[in-house]
KEZADO-584795 format. One line per 8 residues: number of its first residue (from 1); for each residue x, y, z of C-alpha. Coordinates in steps of 0.2 Angstrom, whole numbers, plus 2048, in hexadecimal, padded with zeros to 3 digits. Each point is the difference from the previous one (the first is absolute). Layout:
! KEZADO-584795
NUM = X:Y:Z ~ ... .
This chain:
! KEZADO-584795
1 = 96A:5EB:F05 ~ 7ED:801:7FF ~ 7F9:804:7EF ~ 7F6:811:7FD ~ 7F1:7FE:7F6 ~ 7F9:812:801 ~ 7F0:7F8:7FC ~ 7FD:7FC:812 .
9 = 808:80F:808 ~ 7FA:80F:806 ~ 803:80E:7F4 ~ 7F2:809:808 ~ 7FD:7FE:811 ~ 7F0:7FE:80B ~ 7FE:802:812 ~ 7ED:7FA:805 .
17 = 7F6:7FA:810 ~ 7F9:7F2:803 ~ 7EF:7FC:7FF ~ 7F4:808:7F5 ~ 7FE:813:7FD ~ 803:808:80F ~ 7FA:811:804 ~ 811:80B:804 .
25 = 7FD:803:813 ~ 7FC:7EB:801 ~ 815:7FC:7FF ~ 801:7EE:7FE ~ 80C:7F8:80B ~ 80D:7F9:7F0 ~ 805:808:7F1 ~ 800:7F2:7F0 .
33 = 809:805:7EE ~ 7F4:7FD:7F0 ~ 80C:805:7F1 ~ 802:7F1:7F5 ~ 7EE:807:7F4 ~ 808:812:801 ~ 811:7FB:7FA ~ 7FA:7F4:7F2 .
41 = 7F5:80F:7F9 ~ 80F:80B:800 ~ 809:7F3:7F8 ~ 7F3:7FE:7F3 ~ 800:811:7FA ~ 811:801:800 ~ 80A:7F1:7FE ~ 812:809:801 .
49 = 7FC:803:80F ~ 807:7F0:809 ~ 813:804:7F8 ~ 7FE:810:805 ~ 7FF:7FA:811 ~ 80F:7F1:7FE ~ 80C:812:7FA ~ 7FC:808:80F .
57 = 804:7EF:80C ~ 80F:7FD:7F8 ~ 805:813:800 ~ 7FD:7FD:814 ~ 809:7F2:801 ~ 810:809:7F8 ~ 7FC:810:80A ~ 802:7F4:810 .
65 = 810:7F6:7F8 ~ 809:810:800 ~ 7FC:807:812 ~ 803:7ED:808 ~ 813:803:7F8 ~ 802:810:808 ~ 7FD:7FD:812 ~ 803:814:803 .
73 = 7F1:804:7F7 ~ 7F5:7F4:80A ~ 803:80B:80F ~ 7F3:80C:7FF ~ 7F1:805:7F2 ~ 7FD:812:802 ~ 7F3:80C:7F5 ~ 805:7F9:7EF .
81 = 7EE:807:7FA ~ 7F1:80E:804 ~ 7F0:7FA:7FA ~ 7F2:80B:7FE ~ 7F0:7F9:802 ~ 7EF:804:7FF ~ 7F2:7FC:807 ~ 7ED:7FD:7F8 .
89 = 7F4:802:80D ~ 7EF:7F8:7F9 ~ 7F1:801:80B ~ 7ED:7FD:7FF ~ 7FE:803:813 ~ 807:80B:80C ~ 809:7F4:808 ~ 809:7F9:7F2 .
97 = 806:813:7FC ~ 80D:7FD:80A ~ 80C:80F:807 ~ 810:806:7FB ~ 806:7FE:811 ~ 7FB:7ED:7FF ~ 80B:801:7ED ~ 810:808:808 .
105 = 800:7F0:80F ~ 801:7F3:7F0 ~ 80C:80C:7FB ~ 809:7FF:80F ~ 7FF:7EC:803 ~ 80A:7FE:7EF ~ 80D:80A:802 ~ 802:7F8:811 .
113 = 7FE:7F0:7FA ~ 80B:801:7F0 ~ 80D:809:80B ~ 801:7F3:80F ~ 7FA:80F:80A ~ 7F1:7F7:806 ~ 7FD:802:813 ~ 7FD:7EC:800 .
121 = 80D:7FA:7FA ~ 808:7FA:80F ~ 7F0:7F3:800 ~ 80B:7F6:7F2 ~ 809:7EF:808 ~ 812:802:801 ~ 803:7F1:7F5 ~ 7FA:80D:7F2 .
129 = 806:810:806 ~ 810:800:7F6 ~ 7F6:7FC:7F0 ~ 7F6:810:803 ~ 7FF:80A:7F0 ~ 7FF:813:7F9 ~ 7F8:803:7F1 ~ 806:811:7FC .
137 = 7F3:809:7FB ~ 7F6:80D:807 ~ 7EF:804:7FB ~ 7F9:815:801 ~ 7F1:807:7F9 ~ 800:809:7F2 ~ 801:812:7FF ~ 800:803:7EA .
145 = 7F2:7F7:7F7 ~ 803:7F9:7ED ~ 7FE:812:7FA ~ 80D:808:80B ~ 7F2:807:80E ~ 803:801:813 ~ 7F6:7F0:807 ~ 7FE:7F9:812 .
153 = 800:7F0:7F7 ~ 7EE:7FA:807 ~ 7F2:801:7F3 ~ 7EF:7FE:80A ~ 7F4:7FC:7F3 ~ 7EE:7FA:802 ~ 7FA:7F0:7F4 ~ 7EE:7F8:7FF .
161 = 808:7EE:801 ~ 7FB:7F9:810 ~ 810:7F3:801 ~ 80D:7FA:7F4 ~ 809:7F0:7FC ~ 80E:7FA:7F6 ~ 7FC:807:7F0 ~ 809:811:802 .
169 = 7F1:80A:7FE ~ 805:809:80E ~ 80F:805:7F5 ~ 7F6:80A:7F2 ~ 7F5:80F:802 ~ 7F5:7F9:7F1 ~ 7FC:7F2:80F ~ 7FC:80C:80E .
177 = 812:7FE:803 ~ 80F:80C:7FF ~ 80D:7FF:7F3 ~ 811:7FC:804 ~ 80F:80C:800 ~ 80F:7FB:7F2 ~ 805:7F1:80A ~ 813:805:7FB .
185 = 800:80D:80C ~ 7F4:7FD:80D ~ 7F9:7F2:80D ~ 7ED:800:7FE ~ 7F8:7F9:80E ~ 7EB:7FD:800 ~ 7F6:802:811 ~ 7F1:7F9:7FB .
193 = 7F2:7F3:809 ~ 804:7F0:7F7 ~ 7F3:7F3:7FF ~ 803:7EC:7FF ~ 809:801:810 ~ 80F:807:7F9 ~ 80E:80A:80B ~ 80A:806:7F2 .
201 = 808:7FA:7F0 ~ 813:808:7F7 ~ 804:800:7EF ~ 813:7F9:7FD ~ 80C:80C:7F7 ~ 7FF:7FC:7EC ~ 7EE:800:7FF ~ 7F4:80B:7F8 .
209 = 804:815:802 ~ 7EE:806:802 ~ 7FA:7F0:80F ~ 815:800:808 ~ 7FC:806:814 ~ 7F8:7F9:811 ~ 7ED:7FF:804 ~ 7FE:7FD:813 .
217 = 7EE:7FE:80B ~ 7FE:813:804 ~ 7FE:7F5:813 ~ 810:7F9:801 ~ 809:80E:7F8 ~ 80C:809:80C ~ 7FE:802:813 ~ 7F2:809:80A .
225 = 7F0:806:7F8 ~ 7F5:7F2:7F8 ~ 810:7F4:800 ~ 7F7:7EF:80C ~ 80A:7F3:807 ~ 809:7F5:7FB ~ 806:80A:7F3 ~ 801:811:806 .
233 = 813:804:800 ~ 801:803:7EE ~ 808:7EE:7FC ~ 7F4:7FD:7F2 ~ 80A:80F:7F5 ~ 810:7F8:807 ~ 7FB:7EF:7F8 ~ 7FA:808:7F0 .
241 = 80E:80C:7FD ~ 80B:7F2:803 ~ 7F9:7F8:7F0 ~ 7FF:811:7F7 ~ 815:7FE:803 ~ 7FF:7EF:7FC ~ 7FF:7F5:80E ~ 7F6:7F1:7FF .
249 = 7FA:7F4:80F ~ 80C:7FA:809 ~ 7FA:7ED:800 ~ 800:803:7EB ~ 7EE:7FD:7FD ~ 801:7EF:801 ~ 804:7F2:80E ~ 811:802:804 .
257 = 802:80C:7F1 ~ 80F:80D:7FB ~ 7FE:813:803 ~ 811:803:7F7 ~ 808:806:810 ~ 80E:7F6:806 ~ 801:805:813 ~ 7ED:7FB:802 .
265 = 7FA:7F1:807 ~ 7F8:7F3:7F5 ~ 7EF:7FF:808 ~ 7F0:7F4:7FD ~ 7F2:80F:7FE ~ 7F9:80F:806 ~ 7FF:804:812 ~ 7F1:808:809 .
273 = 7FF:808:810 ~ 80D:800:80E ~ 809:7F1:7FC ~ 80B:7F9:810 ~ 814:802:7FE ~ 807:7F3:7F8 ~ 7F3:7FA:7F3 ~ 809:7F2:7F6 .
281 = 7FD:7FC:7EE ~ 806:7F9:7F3 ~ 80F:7F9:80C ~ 806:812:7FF ~ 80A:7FF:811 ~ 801:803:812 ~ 7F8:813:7FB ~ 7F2:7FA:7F3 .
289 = 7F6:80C:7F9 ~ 804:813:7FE ~ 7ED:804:804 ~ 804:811:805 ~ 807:805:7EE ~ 7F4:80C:7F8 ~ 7FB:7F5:7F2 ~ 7F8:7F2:808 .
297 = 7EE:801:808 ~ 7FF:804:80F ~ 7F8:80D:80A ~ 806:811:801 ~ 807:801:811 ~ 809:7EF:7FD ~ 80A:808:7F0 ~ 811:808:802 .
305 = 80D:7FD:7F4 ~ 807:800:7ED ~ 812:7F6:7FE ~ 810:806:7FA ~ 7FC:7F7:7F1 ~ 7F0:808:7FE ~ 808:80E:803 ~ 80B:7FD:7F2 .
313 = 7F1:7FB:7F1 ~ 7F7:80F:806 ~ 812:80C:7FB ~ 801:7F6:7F0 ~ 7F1:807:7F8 ~ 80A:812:802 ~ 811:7F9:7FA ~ 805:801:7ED .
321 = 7F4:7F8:7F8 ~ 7F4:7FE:80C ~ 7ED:800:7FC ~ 7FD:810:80B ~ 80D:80A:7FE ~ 7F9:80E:7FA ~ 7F9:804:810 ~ 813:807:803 .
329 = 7FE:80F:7F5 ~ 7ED:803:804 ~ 7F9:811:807 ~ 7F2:7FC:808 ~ 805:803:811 ~ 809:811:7FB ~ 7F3:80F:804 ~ 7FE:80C:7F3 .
337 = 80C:810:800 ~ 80F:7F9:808 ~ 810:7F5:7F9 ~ 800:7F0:7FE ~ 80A:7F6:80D ~ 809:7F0:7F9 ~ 7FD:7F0:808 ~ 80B:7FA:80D .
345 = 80B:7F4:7F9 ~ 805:7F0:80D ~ 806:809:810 ~ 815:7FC:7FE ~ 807:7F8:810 ~ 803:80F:80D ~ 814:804:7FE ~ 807:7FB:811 .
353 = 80F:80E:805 ~ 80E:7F8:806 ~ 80F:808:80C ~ 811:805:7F8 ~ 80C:7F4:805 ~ 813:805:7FA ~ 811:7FA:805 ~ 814:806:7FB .
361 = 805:7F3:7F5 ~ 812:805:7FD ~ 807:7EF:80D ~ 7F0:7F4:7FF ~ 7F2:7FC:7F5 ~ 7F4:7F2:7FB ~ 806:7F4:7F2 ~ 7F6:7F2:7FF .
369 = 7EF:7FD:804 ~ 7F3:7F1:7FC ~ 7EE:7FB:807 ~ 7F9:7F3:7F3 ~ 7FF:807:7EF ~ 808:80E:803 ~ 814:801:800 ~ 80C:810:7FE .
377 = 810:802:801 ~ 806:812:7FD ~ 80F:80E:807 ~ 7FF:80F:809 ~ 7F0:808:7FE ~ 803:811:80B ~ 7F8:7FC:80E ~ 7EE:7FB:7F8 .
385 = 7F9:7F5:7F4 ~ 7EF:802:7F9 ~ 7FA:7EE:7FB ~ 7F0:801:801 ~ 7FD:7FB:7EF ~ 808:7F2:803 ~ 7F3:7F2:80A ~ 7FD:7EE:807 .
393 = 7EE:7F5:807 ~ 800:7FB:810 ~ 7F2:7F7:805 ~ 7F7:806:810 ~ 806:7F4:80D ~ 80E:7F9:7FA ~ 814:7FE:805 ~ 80C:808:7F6 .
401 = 815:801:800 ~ 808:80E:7FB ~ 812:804:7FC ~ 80D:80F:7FF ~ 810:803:800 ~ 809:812:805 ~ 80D:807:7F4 ~ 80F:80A:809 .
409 = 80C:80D:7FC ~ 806:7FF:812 ~ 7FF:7EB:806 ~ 805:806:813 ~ 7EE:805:802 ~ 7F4:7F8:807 ~ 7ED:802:7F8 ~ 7EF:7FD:802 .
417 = 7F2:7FB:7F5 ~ 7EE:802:805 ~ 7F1:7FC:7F3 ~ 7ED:805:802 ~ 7F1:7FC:7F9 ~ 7EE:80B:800 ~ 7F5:7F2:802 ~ 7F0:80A:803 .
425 = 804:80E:7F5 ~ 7FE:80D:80B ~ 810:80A:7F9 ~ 80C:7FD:811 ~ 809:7EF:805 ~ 7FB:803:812 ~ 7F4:7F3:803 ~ 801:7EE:806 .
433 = 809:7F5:7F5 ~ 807:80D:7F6 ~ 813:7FE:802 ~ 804:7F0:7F8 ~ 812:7FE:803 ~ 80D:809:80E ~ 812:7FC:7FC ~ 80C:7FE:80F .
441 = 80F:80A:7F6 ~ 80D:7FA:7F7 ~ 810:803:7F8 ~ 7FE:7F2:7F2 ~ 7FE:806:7EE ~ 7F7:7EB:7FF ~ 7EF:7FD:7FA ~ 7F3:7FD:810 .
449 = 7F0:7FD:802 ~ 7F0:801:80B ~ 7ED:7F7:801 ~ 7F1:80B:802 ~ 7ED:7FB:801 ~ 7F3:809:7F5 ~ 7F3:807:80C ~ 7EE:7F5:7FB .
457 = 7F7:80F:802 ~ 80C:80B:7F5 ~ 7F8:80B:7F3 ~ 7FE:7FA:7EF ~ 808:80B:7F2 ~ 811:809:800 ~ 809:806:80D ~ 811:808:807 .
465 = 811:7F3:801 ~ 80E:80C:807 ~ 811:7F9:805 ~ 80C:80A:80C ~ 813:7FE:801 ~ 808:80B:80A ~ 811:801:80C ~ 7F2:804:810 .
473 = 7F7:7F3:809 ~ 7F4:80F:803 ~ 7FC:806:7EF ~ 7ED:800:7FD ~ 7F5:7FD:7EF ~ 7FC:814:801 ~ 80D:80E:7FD ~ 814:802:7FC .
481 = 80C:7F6:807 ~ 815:803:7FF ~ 806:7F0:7F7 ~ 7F5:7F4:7F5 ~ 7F1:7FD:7F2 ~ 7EE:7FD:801 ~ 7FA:7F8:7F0 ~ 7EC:7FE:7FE .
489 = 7F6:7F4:7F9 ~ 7EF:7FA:7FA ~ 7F7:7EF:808 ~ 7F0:7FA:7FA ~ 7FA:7F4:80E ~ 7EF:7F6:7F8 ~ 7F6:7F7:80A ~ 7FD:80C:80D .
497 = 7F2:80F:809 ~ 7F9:808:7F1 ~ 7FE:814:7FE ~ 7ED:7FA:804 ~ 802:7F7:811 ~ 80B:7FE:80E ~ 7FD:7EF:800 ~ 7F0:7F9:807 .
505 = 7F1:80A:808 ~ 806:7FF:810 ~ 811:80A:7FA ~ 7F7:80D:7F7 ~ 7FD:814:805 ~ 7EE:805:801 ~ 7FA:810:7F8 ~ 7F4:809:807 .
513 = 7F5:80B:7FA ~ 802:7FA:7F1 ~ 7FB:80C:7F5 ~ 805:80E:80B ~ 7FE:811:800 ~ 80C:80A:810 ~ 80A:7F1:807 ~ 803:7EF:7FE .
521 = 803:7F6:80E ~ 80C:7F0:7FD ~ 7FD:7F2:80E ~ 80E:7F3:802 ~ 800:7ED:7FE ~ 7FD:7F6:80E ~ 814:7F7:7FA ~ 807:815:801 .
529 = 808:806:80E ~ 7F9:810:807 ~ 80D:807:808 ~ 80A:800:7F0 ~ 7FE:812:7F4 ~ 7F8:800:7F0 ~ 806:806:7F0 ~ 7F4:804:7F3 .
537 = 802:806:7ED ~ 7F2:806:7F6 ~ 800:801:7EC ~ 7F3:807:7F5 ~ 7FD:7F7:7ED ~ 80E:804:7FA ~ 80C:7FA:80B ~ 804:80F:807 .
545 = 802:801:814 ~ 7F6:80A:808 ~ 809:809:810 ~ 7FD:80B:80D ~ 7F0:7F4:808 ~ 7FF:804:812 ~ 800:7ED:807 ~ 7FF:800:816 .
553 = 7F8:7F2:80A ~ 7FE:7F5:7EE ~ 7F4:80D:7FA ~ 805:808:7ED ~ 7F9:80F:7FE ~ 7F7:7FF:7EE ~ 7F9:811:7FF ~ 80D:808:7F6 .
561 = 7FC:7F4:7F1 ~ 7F8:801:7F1 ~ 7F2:7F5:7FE ~ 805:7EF:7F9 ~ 809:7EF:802 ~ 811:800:807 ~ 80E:7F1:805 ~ 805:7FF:814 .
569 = 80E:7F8:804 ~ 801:7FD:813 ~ 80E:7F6:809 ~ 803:7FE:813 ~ 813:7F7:7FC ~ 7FA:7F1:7FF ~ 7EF:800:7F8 ~ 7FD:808:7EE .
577 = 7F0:801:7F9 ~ 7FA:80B:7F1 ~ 7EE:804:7FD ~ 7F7:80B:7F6 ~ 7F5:80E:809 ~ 7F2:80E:7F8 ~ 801:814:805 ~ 7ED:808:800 .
C-alpha cells in the first residue's frame, strides 16, 4: 500500500499549457498540471487541511467497501444529486464575454459526461467498457440566488484585469473578480482569460468556503463559441469538476502513483494527445493505460469515461458524512414561487411483474427442494409458495444440481416437475436458456436431481427461480393448472452482464438521438437478430414504469414525456441491455 503524504498531492489542482504564456486563441498542443506551489500555500495557511483530506479518502474508501459487498447496488448509479451552479462570466474584451448559449453547451457536456450519456462513448476499448462508471450527479443552473431571487444562473460581469493566474483573484470582486456563491449550496464556476498558460484549476472538497469552485480558460469552456481545439468539447470543466468531486489524476501525481481508485490502472504519468490503444505502463497488463478516463491529460476529443469506482468516490461526498452533502438540501436550482422538489434518491431496481402460476395441491405437492445453500423441506402449501425471500448465488457461467422430491396423497399418479430461471430479467422465462430442468414424469416420491449451466451472459443481481410440479406434461410457468404447486424463488447470479451493459460494445443497443425530443430510434447490435420482436420498458427516477409508449419499427415514441432522464430496458429474447436516455 503506497503511503499518502498530502504534502505532495494535489489538494488543488491545475490544468496548464505548455510553453510560455500563451494567448487563448494560441491552444498549445499538451496540457501540463502545476499544483505542487498552489497546494503547499494552501497547506500553509491552513495546516488542518491535509486531515481534512485523509477523512474524506477514508470516508470514500468505506463508501466503496459497502457498495463492492452489495453487488445489487453496483448495477446502476442514477440522479443521487441536483447541483446548482453558477457561472461568473469575467470579461475585458468581447470575446471573452462569452454567451449564455456557449455556458448551457458546458452545461450540457457534464451532465452528459457524468451520466455516461456522452455521444462518444462507444470510442472506449472494449477491454474497459465494463468498468465504465456514473457519477450520479446532474448539474443545472441555478434559478434562486443566495437571497432567494429568480436567477438564470450566469452573471456577466465586466473586470479591468486583463488575465488571471492561480491566485483566485478572479474569485473576489475586491480583485476585479466575482465573489463566490455559499459554496454549501452551489457550484461556482469562473470563465475567465487565464494567463501563465493555464486551462483551468478545481479546488478539492474541504477547502476554503469563499475560493471552493472551478476557474476554466473562457476558450476552452464548453463547446462552440470561442471554445478552440483541442479542447473545445468542454473536457477541461469535465476534468476540473472531477477534482471539485474529489477525483485526483489517475497516474497519482507521481510515477506509478495511487489515485485511490481500485479499478484504475496504475499508470507511469500523464498522457497527451491521442495516445494509440494499448499504451503500457507500469506493467499494467495486456490493456495498459486507461488514457481515455477523464482525469488524465489528453486532448478533448480523446476523453470519454469516469470508472465505476469513480463513480462511487464521487457518490461518497453525498453519503452521510460526506464533505458535500449539503448540496442535497440546497435550493439553488428551485425557481422562486414554486415548491421545492426533493432530490431523487438512488433510482430502485424496476420491479419485474411476474405471471401467476397456481396448481390444486390437494394429491401432489413439492416437499423438498435444494440448489446450493438453499434447502427446504416443507408440506402442502396450497398450491403456491412464496419464497422469494428466500435466496442463493450462482455465478454467471457456472453448473449447478438441483434436487426435489414430490410429496403425494395419491402415489398412483404420475407428476412432473419443471424449474425456470429469468436469467436476463426481462419478467418471462421464454427466452433461451430459461427452462432449466424438464422432468420425464414419475410416480416416485425419491429425491432426484438435474444439472443446468448458468448462461455467461446472465444478468447480474436478482432474479425469478420458479419450480412447477404438476400431474400434466403440458402445464406451463404461466396460469392455473388442475393438480400441483409452483413455489418461487430468488437467485442471485454474480459474475455476470451488469444493469450497465449487455456485455461488450459489440452486444450493446445504440440510442439515438440521444437527448431526444419526438422519438428515439433504438438500432440493434450487429450479435441481434432482426427478425426477433423487441420488448422495451421505460422507468422514470423513481422507478416507476412508464407505459403506453408507441414503439413500431424500433422507433419509441418520446413525445409524451416530461423532460428529463429515464431507464430503457430493451430485450430482443436473447440480448438485454439497459441504458439511460434524456427527454427534451
Amino acid at each position: 500500500m503506497k503511503k499518502i503524504v498530502y504534502s505532495l498531492l494535489s489538494g488543488l489542482t491545475i490544468l496548464g499549457l505548455a510553453g510560455p504564456a500563451a494567448l487563448a486563441q494560441q491552444m498549445p498542443a499538451h496540457r501540463q498540471c502545476a499544483t505542487m506551489e498552489v497546494l503547499a500555500a494552501q497547506l500553509a495557511a491552513d495546516p488542518s487541511y491535509g486531515a481534512r483530506l485523509q477523512a474524506m479518502d477514508q470516508q470514500a474508501a468505506a463508501y466503496a467497501a459497502k457498495k463492492a459487498a452489495n453487488p445489487a447496488q453496483r448495477t446502476t448509479s442514477n440522479i443521487i444529486v441536483t447541483i446548482p451552479v453558477v457561472v461568473h462570466v469575467l470579461y475585458n474584451t468581447a470575446a471573452q464575454n462569452i454567451s449564455d448559449a456557449q455556458v448551457q453547451s458546458q452545461l450540457d457536456v457534464l451532465n452528459a459526461d457524468f451520466h455516461r450519456l456522452n455521444g462518444d462513448l462507444s470510442k472506449v476499448p472494449a477491454a474497459f467498457t465494463s468498468l465504465i462508471g456514473d457519477a450520479g450527479v446532474q448539474f443545472v443552473l441555478a434559478k434562486r440566488d443566495p437571497s432567494g431571487n429568480a436567477t438564470t444562473g450566469i452573471v456577466h460581469k465586466s473586470t479591468t484585469a486583463t488575465s488571471f493566474d492561480s491566485s483566485d483573484k478572479m474569485k473576489y470582486s475586491s480583485s476585479g473578480g466575482d465573489d463566490a456563491w455559499p459554496a454549501a449550496s452551489y457550484l461556482n464556476l469562473w470563465s475567465c482569460n487565464l494567463g501563465g498558460g493555464l486551462l483551468g484549476y478545481a479546488q478539492f472538497p474541504g477547502g476554503a468556503p469563499a475560493t471552493d469552485g472551478v476557474a476554466i480558460l473562457y476558450s476552452a469552456f464548453g463547446s462552440g463559441g470561442t471554445a478552440v481545439a483541442p479542447y473545445d468539447l468542454g473536457r477541461t470543466a469535465t476534468h476540473e469538476v472531477g477534482h471539485w468531486l474529489n477525483l485526483r489524476h489517475i497516474w497519482g501525481d507521481a510515477r506509478c502513483g495511487n489515485d485511490q481508485v481500485s479499478d484504475t490502472p496504475t499508470q507511469q504519468t500523464s498522457n497527451y494527445g491521442c495516445p494509440a490503444f494499448p499504451h503500457v505502463t507500469c506493467s499494467n497488463g495486456a490493456s495498459g493505460d486507461m488514457f481515455m478516463n477523464y482525469m488524465d491529460y489528453t486532448d478533448d476529443g480523446c476523453m470519454q469515461m469516469f470508472s465505476s469506482g469513480q463513480g462511487d468516490r464521487m457518490d461518497a461526498l453525498f453519503a452521510t458524512g460526506g464533505s458535500r452533502a449539503a448540496l442535497l438540501t440546497s435550493q439553488g436550482g428551485v425557481a422562486p414561487g414554486t415548491s421545492p422538489t426533493p432530490t431523487p434518491t438512488p433510482t430502485p431496481t424496476p420491479t419485474v411483474a411476474y405471471c401467476a402460476s397456481q396448481g390444486n395441491a390437494a394429491a401432489q405437492f413439492i416437499d423438498y427442494v435444494k440448489l446450493g445453500s438453499l434447502s427446504r423441506s416443507s408440506g402442502n402449501d396450497g398450491g403456491y409458495y412464496d419464497g422469494t425471500a428466500l435466496s442463493v448465488s450462482v455465478a454467471a457461467g457456472s453448473g449447478q444440481t438441483l434436487s426435489f422430491s414430490a410429496g403425494f396423497a395419491n402415489k398412483t399418479a404420475t407428476v412432473y416437475f419443471d424449474a425456470y430461471a429469468d436469467w436476463n430479467q426481462d419478467g418471462d422465462f421464454a427466452d433461451a436458456g430459461e427452462t432449466l430442468v424438464t422432468d420425464p414424469g414419475s410416480k416416485s416420491a425419491a429425491t432426484r436431481s438435474a444439472t443446468f449451466t448458468v448462461p455467461a451472459a446472465a444478468k447480474a443481481g436478482n432474479t425469478r427461480l420458479r419450480l412447477v410440479l404438476s400431474a400434466a406434461s403440458t402445464t406451463t410457468p404461466c396460469g392455473t393448472y388442475s393438480a400441483g404447486e409452483t413455489e418461487d424463488y430468488t437467485l442471485t447470479v454474480t459474475g455476470g452482464a451488469t444493469a450497465r451493459l449487455a456485455g461488450t460494445t459489440a452486444d450493446r443497443y445504440t440510442l439515438y438521438p440521444n437527448p431526444a425530443t419526438d422519438v428515439l430510434t433504438i438500432e440493434r447490435p450487429a450479435s441481434a437478430d432482426a427478425r426477433l420482436p423487441l420488448r422495451v420498458h421505460v422507468y422514470d427516477l423513481r422507478g416507476a414504469e412508464v407505459a403506453d409508449l408507441p414503439l413500431a419499427n424500433d422507433q419509441l415514441r418520446v413525445s409524451t414525456l416530461s423532460q428529463g432522464v429515464y431507464l430503457l430496458t430493451v430485450s430482443d429474447g436473447a440480448t438485454t441491455s439497459h441504458q439511460r436516455f434524456v427527454k427534451q
